[in-house]
C-alpha positions in Angstrom: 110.9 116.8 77.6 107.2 115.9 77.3 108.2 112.2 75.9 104.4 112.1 74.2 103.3 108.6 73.2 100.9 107.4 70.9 98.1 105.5 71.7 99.8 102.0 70.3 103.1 102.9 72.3 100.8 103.2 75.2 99.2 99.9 74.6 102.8 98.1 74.5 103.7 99.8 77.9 100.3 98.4 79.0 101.7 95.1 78.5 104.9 95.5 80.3 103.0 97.2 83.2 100.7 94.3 83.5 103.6 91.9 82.9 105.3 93.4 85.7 102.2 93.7 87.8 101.9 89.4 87.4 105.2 89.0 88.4 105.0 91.4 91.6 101.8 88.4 92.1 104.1 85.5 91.1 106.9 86.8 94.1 103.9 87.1 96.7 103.5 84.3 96.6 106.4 83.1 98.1 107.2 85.8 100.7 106.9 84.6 104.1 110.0 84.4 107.2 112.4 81.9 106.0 113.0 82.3 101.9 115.8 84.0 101.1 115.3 87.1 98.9 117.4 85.4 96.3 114.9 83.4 96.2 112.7 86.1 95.5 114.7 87.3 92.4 115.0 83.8 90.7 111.1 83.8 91.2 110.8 87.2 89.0 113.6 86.6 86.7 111.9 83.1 85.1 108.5 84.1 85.2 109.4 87.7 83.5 111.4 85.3 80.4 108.8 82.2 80.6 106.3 85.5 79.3 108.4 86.5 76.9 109.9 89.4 77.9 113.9 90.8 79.8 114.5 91.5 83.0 114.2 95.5 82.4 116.7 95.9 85.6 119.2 93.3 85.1 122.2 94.5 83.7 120.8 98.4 83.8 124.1 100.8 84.4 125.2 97.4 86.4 122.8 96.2 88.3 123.2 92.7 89.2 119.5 91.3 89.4 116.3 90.9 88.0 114.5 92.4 91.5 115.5 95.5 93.7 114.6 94.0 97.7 114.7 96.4 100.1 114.1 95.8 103.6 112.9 97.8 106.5 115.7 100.6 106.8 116.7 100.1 102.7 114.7 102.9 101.0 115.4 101.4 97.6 117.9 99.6 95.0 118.5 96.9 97.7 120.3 94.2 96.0 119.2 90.5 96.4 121.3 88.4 98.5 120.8 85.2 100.8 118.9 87.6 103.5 116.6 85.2 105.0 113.4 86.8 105.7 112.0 86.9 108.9 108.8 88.0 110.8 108.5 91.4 111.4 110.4 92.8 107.9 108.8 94.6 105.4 109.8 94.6 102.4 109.9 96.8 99.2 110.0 94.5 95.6 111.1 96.9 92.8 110.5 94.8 89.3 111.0 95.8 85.9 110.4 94.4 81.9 111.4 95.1 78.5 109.2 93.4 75.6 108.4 95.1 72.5 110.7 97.3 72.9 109.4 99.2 75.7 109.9 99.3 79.9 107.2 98.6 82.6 108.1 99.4 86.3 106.3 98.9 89.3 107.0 98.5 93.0 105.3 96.7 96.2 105.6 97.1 99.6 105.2 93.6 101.9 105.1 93.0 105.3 106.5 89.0 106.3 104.1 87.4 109.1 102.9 90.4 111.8 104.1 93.7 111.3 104.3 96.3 114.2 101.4 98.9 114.0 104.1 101.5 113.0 105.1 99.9 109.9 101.7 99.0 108.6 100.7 102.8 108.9 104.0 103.7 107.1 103.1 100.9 104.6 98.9 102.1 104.6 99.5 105.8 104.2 102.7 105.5 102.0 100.4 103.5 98.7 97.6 106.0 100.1 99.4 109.3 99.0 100.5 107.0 95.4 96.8 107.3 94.8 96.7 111.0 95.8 99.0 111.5 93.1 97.6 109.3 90.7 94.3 111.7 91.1 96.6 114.6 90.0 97.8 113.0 86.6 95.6 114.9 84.3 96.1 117.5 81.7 97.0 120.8 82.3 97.9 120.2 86.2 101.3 121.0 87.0 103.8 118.6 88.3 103.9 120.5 91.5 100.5 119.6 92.4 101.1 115.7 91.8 104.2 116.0 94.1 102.6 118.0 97.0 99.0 115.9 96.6 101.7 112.7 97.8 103.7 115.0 100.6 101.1 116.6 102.1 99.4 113.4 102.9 102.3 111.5 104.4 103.6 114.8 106.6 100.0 114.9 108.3 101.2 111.2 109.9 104.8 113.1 110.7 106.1 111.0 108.1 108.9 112.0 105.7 109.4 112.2 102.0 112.6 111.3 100.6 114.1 114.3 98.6 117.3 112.8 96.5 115.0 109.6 94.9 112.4 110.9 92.5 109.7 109.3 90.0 110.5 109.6 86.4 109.1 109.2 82.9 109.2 106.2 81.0 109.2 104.7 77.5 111.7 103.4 75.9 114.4 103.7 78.0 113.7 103.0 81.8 114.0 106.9 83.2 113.4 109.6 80.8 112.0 113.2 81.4 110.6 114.6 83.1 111.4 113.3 86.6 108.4 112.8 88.9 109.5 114.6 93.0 107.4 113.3 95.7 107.0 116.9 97.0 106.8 120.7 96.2 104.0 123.4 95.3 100.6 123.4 93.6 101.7 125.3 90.5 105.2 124.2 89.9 106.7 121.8 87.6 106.4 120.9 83.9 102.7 120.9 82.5 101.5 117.4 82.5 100.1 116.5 78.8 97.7 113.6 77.9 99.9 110.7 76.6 102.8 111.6 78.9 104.1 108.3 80.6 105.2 108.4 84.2 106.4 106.2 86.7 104.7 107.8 90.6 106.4 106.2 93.3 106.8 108.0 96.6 109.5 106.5 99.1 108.3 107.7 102.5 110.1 107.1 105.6 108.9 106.7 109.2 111.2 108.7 110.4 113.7 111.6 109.1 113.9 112.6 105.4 117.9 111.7 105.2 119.1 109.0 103.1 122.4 107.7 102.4 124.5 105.0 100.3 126.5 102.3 100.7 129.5 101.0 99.7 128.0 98.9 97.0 127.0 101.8 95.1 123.4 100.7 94.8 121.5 100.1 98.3 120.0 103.6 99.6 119.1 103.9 104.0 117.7 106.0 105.8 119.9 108.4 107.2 118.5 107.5 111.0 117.3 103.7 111.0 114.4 104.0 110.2 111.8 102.1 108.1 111.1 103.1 104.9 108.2 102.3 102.9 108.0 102.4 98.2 105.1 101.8 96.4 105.2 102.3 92.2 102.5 102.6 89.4 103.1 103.2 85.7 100.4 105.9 84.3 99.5 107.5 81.5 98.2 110.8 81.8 94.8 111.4 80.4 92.9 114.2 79.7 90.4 114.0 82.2 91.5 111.1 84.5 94.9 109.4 84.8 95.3 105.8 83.0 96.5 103.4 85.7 99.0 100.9 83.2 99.7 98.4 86.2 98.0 97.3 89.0 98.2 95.7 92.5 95.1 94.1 91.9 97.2 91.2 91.2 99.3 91.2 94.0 96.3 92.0 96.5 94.3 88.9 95.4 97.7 87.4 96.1 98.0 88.4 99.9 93.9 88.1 100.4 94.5 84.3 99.7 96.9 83.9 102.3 95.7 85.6 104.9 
């Protein structure tokens, strides 16, 4: 259940972390109204093998691509298509590896040109509460206060926290236990233990809590239409502070350059 991994495990997942954090950079780089978000995926998918590693998604239970792109109303596990983007969107890049033997997951939320007021608060406060939870991934806290430290920061902008799509462990295979809920109670949940591997990555919506799926059996809305934000860090927990594995440090320099 705990999934405990040594210290040279943890240095492998570093890598794919950081491999996936460069490639979240790489797909930046090109995300502006008028590329299509196939476009996007082809991006990810040759700079993931030109580094020596696998698309961790491609293939996984079916999944057709390298990227999950999900825009505004897609919560997550949008599937890339010839969606051109336009001004306005945002969009969530979900991107995953396999080298060595080992996963890294990460996930980036975008906004394409000007973005209304509404979505860049969503977008703000959404990788806000990620770092609220981060803070909580030390020894001996419970899950429960990881997953109320992201709710109870979104809820205060009357924002909503999707119930059905959780975090999750990882290692070896791409989810493991335990899973990671974006809400619930100080004092709940698993104890977290040093060397435990998790995957935070709240998916807050703008508006009401209700999700569905389509057709496709991948692509998850929101229940009402509205905008839905995902941001995802791979962290180790540590016995006094969490270790961050990836970053958006990467991505950030990214979108200061173009702006």
């Amino acid at each position: 259940m705990d999934n405990i991994k040594t210290d040279g495990e943890i240095e492998i997942m570093r890598e794919n972390a950081l491999l996936v954090s460069r490639t979240l950079a790489e797909v930046a780089k090109y995300i502006e109204p008028g590329v299509s978000t196939r476009k996007l995926d082809e991006v990810a998918e040759k700079y993931i093998r030109d580094h020596n590693a696998e698309p961790g998604f491609l293939g996984y239970k079916g999944f057709p691509n390298t990227l999950c792109i999900s825009l505004n109303n897609v919560v997550v596990h949008g599937i890339p298509s010839d969606y051109i983007l336009r001004e306005g969107d945002i969009v969530s890049v979900d991107c995953g590896t396999k080298m060595k033997g080992f996963y890294g997951d990460s996930a980036y939320t975008f906004a394409v040109g000007r973005v209304s007021p509404e979505a860049e608060k969503l977008m703000k406060e959404t990788k806000e509460s990620l770092y609220k939870g981060i803070e909580q991934a030390v020894e001996g806290n419970r899950m429960g206060n990881l997953s109320y430290a992201i709710q109870s920061h979104v809820e205060q902008f009357g924002f909503s926290v999707v119930r059905e799509m959780v975090g999750h462990a990882i290692g070896r295979k791409m989810h493991e236990r335990p899973d990671v809920p974006n809400y619930g109670r100080k004092g709940r949940g698993p104890y977290l233990r040093s060397g435990m591997v998790i995957c935070i990555e709240p998916m807050i919506n703008l508006g009401k809590k209700e999700i569905f799926q389509e057709r496709d059996g991948w692509t998850v809305k929101t229940a009402d239409g509205s905008l839905s934000a995902h941001y995802e860090l791979t962290v180790a927990v540590g016995k006094d502070k969490a270790d961050v594995l990836s970053t958006f440090e990467f991505v950030e320099n990214v979108l200061n350059k173009k702006s």
